[in-house]
C-alpha atoms as one frame of an Amber mdcrd trajectory, in Angstrom:
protein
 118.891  62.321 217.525 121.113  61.117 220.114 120.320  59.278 223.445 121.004
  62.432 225.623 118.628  64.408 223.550 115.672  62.049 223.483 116.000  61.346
 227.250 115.670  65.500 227.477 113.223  65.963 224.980 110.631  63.505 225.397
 110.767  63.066 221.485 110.724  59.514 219.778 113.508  57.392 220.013 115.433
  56.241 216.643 114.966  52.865 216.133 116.741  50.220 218.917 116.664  53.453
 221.079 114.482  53.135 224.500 112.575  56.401 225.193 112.929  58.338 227.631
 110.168  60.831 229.375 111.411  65.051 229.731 110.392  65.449 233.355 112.908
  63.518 235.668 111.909  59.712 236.365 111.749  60.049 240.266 109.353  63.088
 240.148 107.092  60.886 237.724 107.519  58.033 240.260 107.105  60.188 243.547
 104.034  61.854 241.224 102.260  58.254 240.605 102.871  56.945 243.489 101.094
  59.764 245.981  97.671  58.819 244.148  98.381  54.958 244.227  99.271  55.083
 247.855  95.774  57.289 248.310  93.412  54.482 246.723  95.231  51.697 248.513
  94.712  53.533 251.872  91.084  54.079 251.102  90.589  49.607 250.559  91.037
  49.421 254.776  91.308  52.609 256.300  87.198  52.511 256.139  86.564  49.425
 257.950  86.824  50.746 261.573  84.306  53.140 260.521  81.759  51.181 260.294
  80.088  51.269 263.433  80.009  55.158 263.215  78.880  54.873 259.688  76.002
  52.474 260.750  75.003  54.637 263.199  75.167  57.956 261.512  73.022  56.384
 258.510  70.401  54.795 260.385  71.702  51.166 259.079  72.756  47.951 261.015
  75.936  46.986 260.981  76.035  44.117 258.775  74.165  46.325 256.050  77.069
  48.923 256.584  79.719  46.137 255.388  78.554  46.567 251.615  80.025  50.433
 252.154  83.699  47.913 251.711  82.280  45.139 249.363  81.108  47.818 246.892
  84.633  49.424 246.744  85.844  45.853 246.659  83.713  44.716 243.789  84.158
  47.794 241.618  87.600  47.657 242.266  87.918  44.230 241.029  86.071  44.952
 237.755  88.349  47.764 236.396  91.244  46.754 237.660  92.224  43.960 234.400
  90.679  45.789 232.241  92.686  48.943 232.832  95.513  47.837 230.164  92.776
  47.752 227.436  90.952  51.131 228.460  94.868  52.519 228.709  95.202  51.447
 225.109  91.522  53.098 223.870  91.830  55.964 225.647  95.617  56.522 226.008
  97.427  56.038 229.402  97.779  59.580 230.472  94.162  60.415 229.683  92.963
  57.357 231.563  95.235  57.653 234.321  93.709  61.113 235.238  90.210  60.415
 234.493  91.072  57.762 237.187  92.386  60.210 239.633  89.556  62.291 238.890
  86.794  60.121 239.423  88.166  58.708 242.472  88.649  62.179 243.655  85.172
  63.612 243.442  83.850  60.644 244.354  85.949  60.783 247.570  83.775  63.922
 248.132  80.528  62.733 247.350  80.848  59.758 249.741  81.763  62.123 252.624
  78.751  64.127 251.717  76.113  61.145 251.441  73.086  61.690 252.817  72.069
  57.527 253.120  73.789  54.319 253.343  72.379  53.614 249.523  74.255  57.080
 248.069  77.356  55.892 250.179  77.413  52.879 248.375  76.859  54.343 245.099
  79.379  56.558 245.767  81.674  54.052 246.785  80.906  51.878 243.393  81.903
  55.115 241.722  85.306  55.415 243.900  86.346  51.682 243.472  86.140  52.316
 239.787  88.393  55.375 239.601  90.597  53.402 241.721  90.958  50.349 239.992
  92.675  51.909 237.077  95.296  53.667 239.555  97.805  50.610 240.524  98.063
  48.989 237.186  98.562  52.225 235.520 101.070  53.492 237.881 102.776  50.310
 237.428 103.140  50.838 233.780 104.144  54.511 233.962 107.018  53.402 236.218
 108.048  50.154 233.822 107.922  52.584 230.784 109.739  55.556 232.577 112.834
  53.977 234.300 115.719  51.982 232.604 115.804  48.496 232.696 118.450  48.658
 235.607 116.634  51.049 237.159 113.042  49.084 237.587 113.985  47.413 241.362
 114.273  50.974 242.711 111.643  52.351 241.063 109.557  49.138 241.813 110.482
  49.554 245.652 108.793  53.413 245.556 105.707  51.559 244.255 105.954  48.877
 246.860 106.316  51.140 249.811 103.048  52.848 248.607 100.932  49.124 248.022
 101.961  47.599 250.864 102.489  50.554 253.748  98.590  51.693 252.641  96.684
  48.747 254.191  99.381  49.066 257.292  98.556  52.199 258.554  94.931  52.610
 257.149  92.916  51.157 260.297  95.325  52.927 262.650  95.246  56.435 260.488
  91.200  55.353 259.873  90.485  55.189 263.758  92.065  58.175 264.753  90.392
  60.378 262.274  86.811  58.812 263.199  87.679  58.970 266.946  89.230  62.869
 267.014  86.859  64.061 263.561  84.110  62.198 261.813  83.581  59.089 259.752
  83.226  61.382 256.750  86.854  62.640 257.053  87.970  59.612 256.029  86.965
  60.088 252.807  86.910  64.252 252.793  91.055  63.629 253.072  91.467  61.972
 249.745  90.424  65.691 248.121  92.997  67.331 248.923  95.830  64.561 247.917
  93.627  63.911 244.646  93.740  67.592 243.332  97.633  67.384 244.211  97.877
  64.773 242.286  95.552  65.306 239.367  97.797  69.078 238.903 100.825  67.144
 239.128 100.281  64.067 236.926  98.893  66.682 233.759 102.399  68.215 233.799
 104.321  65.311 234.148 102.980  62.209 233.446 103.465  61.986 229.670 102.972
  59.153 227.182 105.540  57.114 224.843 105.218  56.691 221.218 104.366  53.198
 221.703 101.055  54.164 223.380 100.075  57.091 220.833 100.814  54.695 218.245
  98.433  51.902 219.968  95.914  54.200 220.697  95.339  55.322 217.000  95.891
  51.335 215.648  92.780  50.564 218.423  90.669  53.422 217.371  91.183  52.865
 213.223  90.314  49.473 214.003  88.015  49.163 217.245  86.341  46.386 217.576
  85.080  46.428 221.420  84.754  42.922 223.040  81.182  43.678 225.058  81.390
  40.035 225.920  84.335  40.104 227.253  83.784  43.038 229.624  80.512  41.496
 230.186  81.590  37.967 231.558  84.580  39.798 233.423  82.273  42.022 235.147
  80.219  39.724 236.267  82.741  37.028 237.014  85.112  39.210 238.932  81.800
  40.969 240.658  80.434  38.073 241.634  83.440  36.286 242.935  84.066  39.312
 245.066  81.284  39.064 246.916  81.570  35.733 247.367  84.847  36.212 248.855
  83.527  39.066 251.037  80.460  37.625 252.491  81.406  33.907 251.901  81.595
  33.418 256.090  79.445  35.336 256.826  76.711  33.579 254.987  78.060  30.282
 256.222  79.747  29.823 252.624  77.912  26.940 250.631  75.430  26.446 253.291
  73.683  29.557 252.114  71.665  28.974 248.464  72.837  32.919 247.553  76.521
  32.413 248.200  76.671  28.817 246.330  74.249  30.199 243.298  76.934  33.431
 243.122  79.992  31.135 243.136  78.781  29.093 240.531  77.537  32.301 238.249
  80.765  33.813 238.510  82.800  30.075 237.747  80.953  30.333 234.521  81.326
  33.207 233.682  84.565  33.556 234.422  85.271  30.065 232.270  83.752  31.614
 229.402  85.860  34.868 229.636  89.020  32.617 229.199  87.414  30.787 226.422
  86.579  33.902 224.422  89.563  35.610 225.406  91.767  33.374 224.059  90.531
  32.937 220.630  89.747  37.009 220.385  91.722  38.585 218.445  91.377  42.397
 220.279  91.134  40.746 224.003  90.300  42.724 226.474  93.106  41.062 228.765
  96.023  39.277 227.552  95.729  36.073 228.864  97.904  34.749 226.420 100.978
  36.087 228.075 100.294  33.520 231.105 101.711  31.145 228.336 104.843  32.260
 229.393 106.369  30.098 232.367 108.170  33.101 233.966 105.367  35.624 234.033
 102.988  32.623 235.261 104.854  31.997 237.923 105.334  35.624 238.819 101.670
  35.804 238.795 101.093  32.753 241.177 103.643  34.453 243.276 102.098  37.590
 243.997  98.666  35.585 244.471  99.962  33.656 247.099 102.082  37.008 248.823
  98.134  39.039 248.815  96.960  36.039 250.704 100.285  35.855 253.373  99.912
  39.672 253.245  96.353  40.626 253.603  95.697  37.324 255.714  98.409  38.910
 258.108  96.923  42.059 258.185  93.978  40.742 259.358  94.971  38.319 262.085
  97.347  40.120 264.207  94.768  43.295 265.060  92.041  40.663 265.109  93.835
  39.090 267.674  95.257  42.147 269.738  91.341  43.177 269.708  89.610  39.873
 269.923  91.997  37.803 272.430  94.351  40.719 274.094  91.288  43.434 274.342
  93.092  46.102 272.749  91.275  48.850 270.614  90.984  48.933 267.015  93.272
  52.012 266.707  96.055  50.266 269.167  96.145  47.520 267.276  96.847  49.176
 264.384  99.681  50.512 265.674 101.208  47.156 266.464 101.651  47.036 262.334
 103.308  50.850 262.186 106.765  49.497 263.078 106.242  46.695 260.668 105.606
  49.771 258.188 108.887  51.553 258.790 110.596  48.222 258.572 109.518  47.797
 255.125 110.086  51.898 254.204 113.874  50.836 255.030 113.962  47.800 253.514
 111.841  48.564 250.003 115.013  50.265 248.804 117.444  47.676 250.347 116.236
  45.215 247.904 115.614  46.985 244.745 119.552  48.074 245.485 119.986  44.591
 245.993 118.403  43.547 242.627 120.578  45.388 240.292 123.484  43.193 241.930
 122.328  39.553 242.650 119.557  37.343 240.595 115.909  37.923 241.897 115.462
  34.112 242.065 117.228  34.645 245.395 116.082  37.178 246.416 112.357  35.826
 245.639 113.507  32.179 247.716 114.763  34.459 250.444 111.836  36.318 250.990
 109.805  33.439 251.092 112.168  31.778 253.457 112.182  34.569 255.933 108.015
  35.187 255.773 107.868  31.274 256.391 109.976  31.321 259.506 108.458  34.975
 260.820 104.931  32.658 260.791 106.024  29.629 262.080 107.389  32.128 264.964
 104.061  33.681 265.408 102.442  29.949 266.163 104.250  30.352 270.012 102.065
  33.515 270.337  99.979  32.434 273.187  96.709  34.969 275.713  99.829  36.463
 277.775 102.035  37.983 275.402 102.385  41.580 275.516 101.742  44.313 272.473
 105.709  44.992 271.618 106.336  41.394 271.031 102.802  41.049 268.880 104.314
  44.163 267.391 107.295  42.255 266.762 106.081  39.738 265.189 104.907  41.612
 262.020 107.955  43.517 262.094 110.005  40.291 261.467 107.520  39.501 258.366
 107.829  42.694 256.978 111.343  41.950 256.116 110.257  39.221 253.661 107.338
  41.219 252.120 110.216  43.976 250.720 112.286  41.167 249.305 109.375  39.899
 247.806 107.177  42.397 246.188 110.333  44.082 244.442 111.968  41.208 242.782
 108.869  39.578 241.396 107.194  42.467 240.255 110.306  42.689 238.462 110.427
  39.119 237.032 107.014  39.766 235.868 108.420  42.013 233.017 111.698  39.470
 231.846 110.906  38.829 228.133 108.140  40.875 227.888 107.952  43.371 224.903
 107.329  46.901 226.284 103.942  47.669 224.560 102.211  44.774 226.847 103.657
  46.671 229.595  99.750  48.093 231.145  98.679  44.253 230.317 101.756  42.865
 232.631 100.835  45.389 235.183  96.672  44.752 235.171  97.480  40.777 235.470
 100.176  41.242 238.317  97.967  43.408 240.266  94.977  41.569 239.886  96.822
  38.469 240.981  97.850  40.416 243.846  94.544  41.966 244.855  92.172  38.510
 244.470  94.591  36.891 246.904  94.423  39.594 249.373  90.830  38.993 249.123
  91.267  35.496 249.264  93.238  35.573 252.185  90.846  38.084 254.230  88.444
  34.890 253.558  90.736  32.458 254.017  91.901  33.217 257.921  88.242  34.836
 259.038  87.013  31.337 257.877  89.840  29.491 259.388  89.578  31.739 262.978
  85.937  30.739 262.894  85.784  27.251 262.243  88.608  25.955 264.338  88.622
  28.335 266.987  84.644  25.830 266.968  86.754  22.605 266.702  89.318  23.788
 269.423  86.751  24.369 271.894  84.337  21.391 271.013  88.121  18.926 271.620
  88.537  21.308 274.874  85.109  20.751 276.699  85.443  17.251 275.557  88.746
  17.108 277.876  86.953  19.154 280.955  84.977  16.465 282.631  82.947  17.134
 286.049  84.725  14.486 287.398  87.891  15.737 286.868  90.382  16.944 289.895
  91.918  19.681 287.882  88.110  21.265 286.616  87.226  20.623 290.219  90.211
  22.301 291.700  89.809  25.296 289.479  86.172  25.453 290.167  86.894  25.251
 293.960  89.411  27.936 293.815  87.639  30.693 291.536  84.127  30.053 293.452
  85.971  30.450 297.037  87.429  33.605 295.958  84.274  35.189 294.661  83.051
  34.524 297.850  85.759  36.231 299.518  84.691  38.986 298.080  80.969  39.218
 298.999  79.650  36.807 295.972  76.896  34.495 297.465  77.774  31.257 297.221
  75.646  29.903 294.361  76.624  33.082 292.208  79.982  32.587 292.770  79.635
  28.928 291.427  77.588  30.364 288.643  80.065  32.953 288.024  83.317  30.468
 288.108  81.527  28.404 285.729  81.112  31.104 283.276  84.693  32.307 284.114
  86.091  28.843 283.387  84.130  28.815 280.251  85.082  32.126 278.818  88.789
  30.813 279.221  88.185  27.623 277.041  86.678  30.037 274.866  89.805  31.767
 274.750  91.969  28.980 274.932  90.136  27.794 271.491  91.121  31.027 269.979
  94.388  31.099 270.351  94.946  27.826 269.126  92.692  29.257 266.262  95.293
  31.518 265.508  97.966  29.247 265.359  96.196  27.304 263.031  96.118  30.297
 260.550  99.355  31.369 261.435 100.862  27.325 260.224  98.706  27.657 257.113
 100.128  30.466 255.913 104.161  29.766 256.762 103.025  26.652 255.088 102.554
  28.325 252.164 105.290  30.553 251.592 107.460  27.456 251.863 105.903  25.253
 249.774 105.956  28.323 247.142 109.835  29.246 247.272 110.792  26.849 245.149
 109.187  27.777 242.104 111.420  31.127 241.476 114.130  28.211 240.156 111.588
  27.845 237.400 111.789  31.524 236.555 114.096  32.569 233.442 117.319  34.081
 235.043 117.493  37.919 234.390 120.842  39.522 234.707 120.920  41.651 237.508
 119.702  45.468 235.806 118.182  44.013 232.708 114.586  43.079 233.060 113.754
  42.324 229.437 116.832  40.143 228.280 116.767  39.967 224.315 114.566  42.481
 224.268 111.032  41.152 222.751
């Protein structure tokens, strides 16, 4: 059979021929990639919901938060384990029971009667959607050429990293014009699409059928493994989640649950290792490149989730915007990266992704160290601005090493590459929604203890302001010990503020610090020629 035919017919490649699927590569990808770009939507377009959720369900607030940690922490769970259940079950199988489970479960939480079904329901959606990303990552790895995998890595980009983007702008409009429970009612729709369109389609390679039947004649399932995952993974994520909250290891429950999950999360490498049918790979970590790729994406879910966090926090928090315009100071940002997503998969077919990785890191680092100028009077175009200029550095980021992360690799570990690279990805964005909420909250307490230090009674400048503020109060019909009162608590409120900001900037260093300190390690990468991924082969 010749290379024209197999590409046409699906059928198994002769041997040192790479298979090809019938339907054509970009439907597949533009296929994959609509359900992908639904479950990543659904991780933050609920969280300005919450208030409406709370009040709808009879709940508080704070007990309306596990609505996100239960996605979170079911999410986590299936999400490494998806290469192994690809290999059980088959790819295509698992990819739409995925789609379907995260589907009707969509349904079912906009139908919940009680905060405890919601967050059943949610359990239920985080799993369907944990098996999405890594599987769609695989489909596209498997489907495209090797000089083909920067574009086809830059539709899957634009779908992981535009999601969390828009989701609290797209999430407040709906629950501000609709209901909370269109948030979730929407995914229905797109799901079905989806589900139709992947049965046609999506298709698997001989490689998979033939792992599928070697797993089955000889299935040995590791319930340890899956256990101590489970449970480490689980655990950590709610750690993670609730961490400040709880006051981190000041609180017995948070400390007992970070050292539960250590262990078992120890053990799982341990046993993993020395299995011989492990439920995740861990063994291909051994490899320097793929490592490294790994570490990468860790650290760009921390820079990239952190970032999503601070600059609405701070538009809402500092500027006194509302949720839903301060999501729309990251919709530019979004376009940015729609543009440049393709720029730099075209990019990596023509120079070496080391580069490219060094000069995404280089331009994220210097976008950050710009935001530290931000200070209380800047005005929402140039706080839109500044994600705009960090979005550059996110598309020559996300492409090249999720590209890197396959040089060497032989193609049947392709859903294990893809599980590992996304999990990577997805515990730093967690980590880095920890890491700047704990940062904003215990400097922004330093700043302003070092700040009231400085205002002394005594001081000319405290007195002056004091002077001024109460005198104008009383201009305007403020008795004269309110308005003292008042100028107090005015004066106050801005050290408060001042402490903020400087809380911010904090953050902001922390993370530019980062990126820079992280460039350097694409030079330790094995150089892929631009177009071929998996030099040698195996």
């Amino acid at each position: 059979m010749s290379s024209g035919a197999s590409a046409q017919t699906g059928a198994a490649p002769e041997p040192g021929e790479r298979w090809r699927p019938r339907h054509n590569p970009w439907t597949i990808a533009l296929t994959v990639t609509l359900a992908t770009f639904m479950e990543v939507l659904d991780t933050s377009i609920a969280n300005v919901a919450l208030p409406h959720i709370a009040g709808a369900l009879s709940s508080t607030v704070d007990q309306s938060t596990w609505v996100l940690t239960s996605y979170l922490v079911a999410n986590g769970i299936i999400l490494p384990i998806s290469g192994w259940l690809s290999g059980l079950m088959g790819r295509k199988r698992f990819y739409l029971s995925c789609v379907a489970l995260f589907t009707l479960s969509s349904l079912l939480c906009g139908l919940a009667p009680s905060l405890p079904f919601l967050i059943f329901f949610r359990v239920l959606q985080g799993g369907g959607g944990g098996g999405l990303q890594p599987s769609e990552q695989s489909i596209l790895a498997d489907t495209f050429a090797p000089e083909q995998f920067g574009m086809a890595f830059a539709v899957y980009g634009m779908a992981v990293v535009l999601a969390p983007t828009i989701g609290p702008t797209l999430g407040g409009w709906i629950t501000d014009n609709f209901s909370w429970r269109w948030v979730f009612f929407i995914n229905v729709p797109i799901g079905i699409c989806s589900l139709l369109l992947s049965y046609r389609i999506v298709e698997d390679p001989p490689y998979i059928r033939r792992q599928m039947r070697e797993l089955r004649h000889n299935l040995k399932i590791d319930y340890a493994g899956l256990a101590l995952i489970a449970a480490g993974l689980g655990l950590l994520q709610v750690v993670l989640d609730k961490g400040q909250e709880k006051d981190w290891f000041g609180s017995n429950f948070i400390a007992s649950l970070a050292v539960l999950s250590a262990i078992a999360l120890v053990l799982f490498v341990v046993r993993e290792l020395r299995y011989r049918q492990p439920v995740l790979d861990l063994a291909l970590l051994r490899r320097p490149t793929f490592a490294i790729a790994n570490g990468m994406m860790f650290v760009v879910g921390v820079v990239m989730y952190g970032s999503t966090v601070l600059i609405p926090l701070y538009l809402q928090r500092i500027m006194g915007y509302s949720a839903q315009q301060a999501g729309m100071a990251l919709s530019a940002g979004g376009l940015v990266m729609m543009v440049s997503m393709p720029i730099a998969g075209w990019m990596l077919t023509r120079l070496d992704a080391r580069w490219l990785i060094v000069f995404g890191f280089f331009s994220i680092a210097v976008s950050l160290r710009h935001m530290t100028g931000l200070n209380s009077g800047i005005d929402f175009n140039t706080a839109m601005m500044y994600w705009t200029y960090q979005s550059v550095g996110l598309a020559f980021l996300f492409v090249p090493i999720n590209t890197m992360a396959y040089v060497g690799i032989p193609q049947e570990k392709s859903a294990q590459v893809s599980s590992l690279i996304n999990l990577c990805r997805n515990e730093g964005g967690s980590v880095g929604i920890s890491l700047v909420t704990t940062i904003l909250a215990r400097r922004a307490q330093f700043h302003q203890h070092r700040l009231t230090g400085s205002v002394s009674p005594d001081s000319a400048v405290f007195r002056n302001a004091l002077a001024g503020l109460s005198g104008r109060l009383f201009q305007h019909g403020v008795s004269a010990p309110d308005a003292a009162a008042r100028a107090h608590a005015m004066i106050y409120a801005g050290l408060q503020t001042q402490a903020g900001v400087l809380a911010y900037i904090d953050a902001f260093w922390l993370l530019a610090l980062m990126s820079l300190c992280v460039a350097p390690l694409a030079f330790l990468m094995r150089k892929a020629e631009p177009g071929r991924v998996r030099p040698g082969g195996h």
